[in-house]
C-alpha positions as CSV (number, residue, x, y, z in Angstrom):
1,X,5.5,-247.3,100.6
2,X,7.0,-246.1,103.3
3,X,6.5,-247.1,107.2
4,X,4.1,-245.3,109.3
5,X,6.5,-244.4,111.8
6,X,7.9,-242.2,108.8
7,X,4.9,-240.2,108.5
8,X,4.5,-239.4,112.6
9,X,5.2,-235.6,113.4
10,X,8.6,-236.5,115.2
11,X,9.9,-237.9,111.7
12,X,8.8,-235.8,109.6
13,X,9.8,-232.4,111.8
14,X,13.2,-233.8,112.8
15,X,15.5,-231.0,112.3
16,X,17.7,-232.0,115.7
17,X,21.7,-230.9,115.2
18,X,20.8,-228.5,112.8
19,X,22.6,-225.2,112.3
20,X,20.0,-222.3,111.7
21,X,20.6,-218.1,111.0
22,X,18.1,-215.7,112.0
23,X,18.6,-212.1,111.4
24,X,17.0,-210.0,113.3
25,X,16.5,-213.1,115.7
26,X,16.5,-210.5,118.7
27,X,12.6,-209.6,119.2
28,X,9.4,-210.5,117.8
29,X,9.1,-213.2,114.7
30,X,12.8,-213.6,115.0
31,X,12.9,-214.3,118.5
32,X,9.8,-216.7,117.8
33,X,11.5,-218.4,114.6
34,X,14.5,-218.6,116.9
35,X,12.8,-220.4,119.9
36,X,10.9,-222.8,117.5
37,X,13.9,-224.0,116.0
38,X,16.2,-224.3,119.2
39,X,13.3,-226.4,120.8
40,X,13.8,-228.7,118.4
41,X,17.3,-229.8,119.0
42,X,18.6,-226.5,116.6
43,X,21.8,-224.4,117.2
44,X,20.5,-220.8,116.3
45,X,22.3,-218.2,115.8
46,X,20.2,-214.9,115.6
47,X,22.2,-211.7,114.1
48,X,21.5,-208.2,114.6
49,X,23.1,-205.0,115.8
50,X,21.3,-204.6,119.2
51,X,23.2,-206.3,121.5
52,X,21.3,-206.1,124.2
53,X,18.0,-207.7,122.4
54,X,20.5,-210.3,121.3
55,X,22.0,-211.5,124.9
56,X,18.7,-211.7,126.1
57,X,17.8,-214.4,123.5
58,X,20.2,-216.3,124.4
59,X,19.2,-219.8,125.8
60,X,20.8,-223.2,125.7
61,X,18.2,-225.9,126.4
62,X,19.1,-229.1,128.1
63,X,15.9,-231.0,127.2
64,X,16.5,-230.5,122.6
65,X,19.7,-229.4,122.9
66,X,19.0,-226.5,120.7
67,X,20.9,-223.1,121.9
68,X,20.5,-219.6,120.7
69,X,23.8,-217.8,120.5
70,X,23.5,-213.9,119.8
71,X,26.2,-212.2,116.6
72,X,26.0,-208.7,116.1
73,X,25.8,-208.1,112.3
74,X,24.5,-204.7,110.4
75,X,22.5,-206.9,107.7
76,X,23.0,-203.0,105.7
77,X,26.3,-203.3,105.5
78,X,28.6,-206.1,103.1
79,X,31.6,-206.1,105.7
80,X,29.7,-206.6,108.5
81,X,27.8,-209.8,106.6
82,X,30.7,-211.2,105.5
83,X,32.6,-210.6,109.0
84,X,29.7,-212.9,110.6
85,X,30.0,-215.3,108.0
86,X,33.5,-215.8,108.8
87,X,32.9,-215.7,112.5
88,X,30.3,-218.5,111.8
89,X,32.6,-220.3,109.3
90,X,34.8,-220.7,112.6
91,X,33.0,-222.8,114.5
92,X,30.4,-224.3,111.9
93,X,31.1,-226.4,108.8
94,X,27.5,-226.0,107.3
95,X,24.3,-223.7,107.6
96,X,20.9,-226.0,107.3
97,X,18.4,-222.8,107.3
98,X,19.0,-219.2,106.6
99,X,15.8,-216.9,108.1
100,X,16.1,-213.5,106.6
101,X,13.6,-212.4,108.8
102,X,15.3,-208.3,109.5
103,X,12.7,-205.6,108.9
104,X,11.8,-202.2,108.8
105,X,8.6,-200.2,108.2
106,X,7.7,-196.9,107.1
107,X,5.5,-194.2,107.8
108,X,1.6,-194.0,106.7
109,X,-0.6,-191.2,106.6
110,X,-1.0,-191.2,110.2
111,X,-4.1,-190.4,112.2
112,X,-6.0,-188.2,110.0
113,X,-6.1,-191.2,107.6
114,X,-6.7,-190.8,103.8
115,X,-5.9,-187.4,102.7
116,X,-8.8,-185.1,101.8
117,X,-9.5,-182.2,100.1
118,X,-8.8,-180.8,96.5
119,X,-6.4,-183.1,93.6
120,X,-4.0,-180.2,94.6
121,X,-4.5,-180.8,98.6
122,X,-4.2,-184.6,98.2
123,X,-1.0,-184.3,96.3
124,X,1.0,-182.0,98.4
125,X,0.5,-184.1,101.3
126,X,1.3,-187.7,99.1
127,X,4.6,-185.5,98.1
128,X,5.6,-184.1,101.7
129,X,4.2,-187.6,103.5
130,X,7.6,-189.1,102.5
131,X,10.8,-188.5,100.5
132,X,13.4,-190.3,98.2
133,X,15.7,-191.3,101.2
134,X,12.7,-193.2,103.1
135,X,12.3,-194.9,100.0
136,X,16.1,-196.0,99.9
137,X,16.5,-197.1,103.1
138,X,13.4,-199.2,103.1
139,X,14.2,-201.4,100.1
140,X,18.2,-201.5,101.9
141,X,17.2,-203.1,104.8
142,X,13.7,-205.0,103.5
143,X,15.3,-206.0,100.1
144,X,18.6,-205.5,99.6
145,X,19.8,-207.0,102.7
146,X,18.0,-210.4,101.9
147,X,19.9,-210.9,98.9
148,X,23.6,-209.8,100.0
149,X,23.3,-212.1,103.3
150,X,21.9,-214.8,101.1
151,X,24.5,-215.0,98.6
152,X,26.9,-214.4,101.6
153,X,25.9,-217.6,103.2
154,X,25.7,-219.8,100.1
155,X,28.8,-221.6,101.0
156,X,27.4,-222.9,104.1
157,X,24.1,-223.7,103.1
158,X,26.0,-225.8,99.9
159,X,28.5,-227.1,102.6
160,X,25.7,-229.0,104.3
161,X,25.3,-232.0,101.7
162,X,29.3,-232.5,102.6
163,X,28.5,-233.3,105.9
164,X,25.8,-235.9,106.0
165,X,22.6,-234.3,104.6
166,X,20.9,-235.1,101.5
167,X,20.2,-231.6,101.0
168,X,21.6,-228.0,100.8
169,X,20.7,-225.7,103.5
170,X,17.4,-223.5,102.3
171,X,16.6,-220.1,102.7
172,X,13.4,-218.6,104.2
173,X,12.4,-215.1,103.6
174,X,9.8,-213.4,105.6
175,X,7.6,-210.8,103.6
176,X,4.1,-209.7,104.7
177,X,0.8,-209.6,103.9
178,X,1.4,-206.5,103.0
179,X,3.2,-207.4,100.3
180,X,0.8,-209.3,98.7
181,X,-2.4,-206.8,99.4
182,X,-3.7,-204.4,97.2
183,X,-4.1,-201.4,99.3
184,X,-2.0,-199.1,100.5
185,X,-2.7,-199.9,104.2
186,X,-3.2,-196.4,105.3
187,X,-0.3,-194.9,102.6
188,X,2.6,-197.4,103.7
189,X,3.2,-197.6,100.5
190,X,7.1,-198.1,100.5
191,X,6.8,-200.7,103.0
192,X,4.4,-202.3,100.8
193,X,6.4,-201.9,97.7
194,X,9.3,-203.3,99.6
195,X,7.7,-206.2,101.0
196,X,5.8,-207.0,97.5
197,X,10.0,-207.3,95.7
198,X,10.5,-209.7,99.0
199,X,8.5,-212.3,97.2
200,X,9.8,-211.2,93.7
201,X,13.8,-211.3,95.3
202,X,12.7,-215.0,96.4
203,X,11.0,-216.2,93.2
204,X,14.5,-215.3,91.1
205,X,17.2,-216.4,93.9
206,X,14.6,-220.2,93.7
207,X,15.4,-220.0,90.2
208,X,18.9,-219.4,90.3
209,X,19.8,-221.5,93.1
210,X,18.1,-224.4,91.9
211,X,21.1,-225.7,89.4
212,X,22.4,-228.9,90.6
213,X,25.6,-227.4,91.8
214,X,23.7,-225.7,93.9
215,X,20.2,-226.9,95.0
216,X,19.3,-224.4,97.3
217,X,15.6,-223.8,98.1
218,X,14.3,-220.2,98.6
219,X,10.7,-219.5,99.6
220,X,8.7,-216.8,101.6
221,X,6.7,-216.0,104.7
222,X,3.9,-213.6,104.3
223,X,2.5,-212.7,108.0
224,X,-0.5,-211.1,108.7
225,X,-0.8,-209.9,112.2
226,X,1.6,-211.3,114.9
227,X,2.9,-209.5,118.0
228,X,6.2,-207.8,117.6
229,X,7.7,-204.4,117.7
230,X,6.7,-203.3,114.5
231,X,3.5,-204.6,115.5
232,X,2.4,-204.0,119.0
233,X,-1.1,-205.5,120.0
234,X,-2.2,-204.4,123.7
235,X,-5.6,-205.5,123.9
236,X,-7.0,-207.6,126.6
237,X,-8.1,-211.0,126.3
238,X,-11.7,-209.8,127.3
239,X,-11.6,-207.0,124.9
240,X,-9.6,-209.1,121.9
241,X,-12.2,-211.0,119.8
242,X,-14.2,-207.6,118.8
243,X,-10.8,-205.9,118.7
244,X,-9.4,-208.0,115.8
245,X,-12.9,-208.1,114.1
246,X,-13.6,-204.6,113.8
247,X,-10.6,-202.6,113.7
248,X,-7.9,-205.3,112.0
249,X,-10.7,-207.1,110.2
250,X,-10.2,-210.4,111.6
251,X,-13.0,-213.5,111.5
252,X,-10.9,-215.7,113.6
253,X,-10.8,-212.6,116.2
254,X,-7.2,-213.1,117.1
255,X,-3.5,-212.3,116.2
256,X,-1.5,-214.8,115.2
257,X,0.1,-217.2,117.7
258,X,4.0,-218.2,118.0
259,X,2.8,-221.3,117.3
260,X,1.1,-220.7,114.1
261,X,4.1,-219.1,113.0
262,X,6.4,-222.0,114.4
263,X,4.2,-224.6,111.8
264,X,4.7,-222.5,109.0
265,X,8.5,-221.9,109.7
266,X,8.8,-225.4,110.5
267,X,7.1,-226.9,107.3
268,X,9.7,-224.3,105.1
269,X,12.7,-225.6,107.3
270,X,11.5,-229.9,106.3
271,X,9.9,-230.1,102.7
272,X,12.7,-230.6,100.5
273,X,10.3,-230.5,97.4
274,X,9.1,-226.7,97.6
275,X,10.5,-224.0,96.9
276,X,9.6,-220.4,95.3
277,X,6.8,-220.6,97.3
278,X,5.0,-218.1,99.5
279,X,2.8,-219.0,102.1
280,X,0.1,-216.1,103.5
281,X,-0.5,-217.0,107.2
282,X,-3.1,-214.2,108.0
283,X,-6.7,-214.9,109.4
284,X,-8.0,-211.5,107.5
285,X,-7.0,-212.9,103.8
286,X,-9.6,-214.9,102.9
287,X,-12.3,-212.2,104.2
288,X,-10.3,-209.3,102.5
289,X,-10.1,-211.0,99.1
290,X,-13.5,-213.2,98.8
């Protein structure tokens, strides 16, 4: 059995001296799975192609000893991956966690909402709502992207059990609710789509990766409603509660918090004994599927 001092939060969280990648670390969850991990004694570096978003994550703090360090990298593009792998290669020997965390969403139906009118009405605006290309470049940056920078940055992960750890580095995908939900959320049906082979992309590289030469974990995030760019929430704290309930369908009456997403990230980052997995975090889940 093992001593209680092993089950107290500081042991079981300790990730300090780590070396973390977030990709689109800039903004929003990848600024928050950035600042989680650097409190914690984590050097992050968060990738992305605007370089202002990423200088302005940049922190080194003195209490952990964690840093963020911004790398511009087009996750789109293979050069551009394996350019910041190299450029990481150079002054890391290993990788501990890999946060494919990059996004993009598409349109919906708008304001009007659900289209109405005749079967011939309905489908000339599903047709004309979106076209072949949205589709594409959707799934490029929401799918494909996750698996070219994860294969990318096997070596590193791998290199990690040459250097101390017990373990390989693991990989964290972030998906969606949306993903996982059975609507189309208003017609965002591509994102949807996109978000829903997320979680399939993460089932089959846990699969693959799990050989013994290997031993990489792979598992997904599925957020409901946190603040971010692709997700702005203006209400008021006055005004929230009702807010969340009504319109977003919220019991709790609140987005998200940083820290609710910080647990989540933070239990992926430690438990060497799951993997495939997707966790929901999303208040409205339980009340939208009872």
């Amino acid at each position: 059995m093992a001593d209680l001092k092993d089950f107290t939060a500081q042991s079981l969280f300790n990730i300090q001296g780590w070396v973390a990648i977030v990709t689109g670390g800039g903004t929003g969850l990848g600024l928050m799975t950035a600042r989680a991990l650097a409190a914690n004694g984590v050097k992050v570096y968060v990738t992305g192609r605007r370089v202002e978003k990423l200088k302005g994550a940049e922190l080194q703090d003195s209490t952990s000893g964690g840093s963020i360090t911004g790398l511009q990298m087009d996750i789109t593009d293979k050069e551009s991956i394996a350019a910041c792998v190299k450029e990481i290669s150079g002054k890391e020997k290993f990788v501990n966690f890999l946060v494919n965390n990059a996004g993009a969403t598409s349109v919906n139906y708008g304001p009007e909402g659900l289209p109405k009118g005749s079967p011939e009405e309905i489908s000339k605006t599903m047709m004309n709502n979106q076209n072949f290309d949205d589709w594409l470049s959707i799934y490029k940056v929401n799918v494909a992207s996750y698996y070219f920078t994860s294969v990318a940055f096997l070596p590193l992960l791998c290199a990690a059990r040459d250097h101390g750890y017990a373990e390989a580095g693991s990989i964290l995908n972030i998906s969606s609710i949306s993903g996982i939900t059975k609507e189309s959320q208003n017609g965002q049906f591509s994102y949807n789509a996109s978000k829903a082979a997320t979680i399939s992309l993460t089932e089959q590289l846990a699969v693959d990766f799990k050989r013994p030469e290997l031993e990489v974990r792979v598992n997904t995030l599925a957020p409901g409603y946190f603040p971010s760019e692709m997700t702005p929430i203006d209400q008021e704290d006055g005004q929230a509660k009702e807010h969340f309930r009504t319109k977003w369908g919220i019991p709790f009456g609140r987005a998200g918090h940083p820290r609710d997403y910080a647990q989540a990230v933070l239990n992926f980052a430690v438990n060497g004994y799951v993997t495939g997995s997707t966790l929901v975090i999303d208040g409205a889940w339980l009340l939208a599927h009872a």
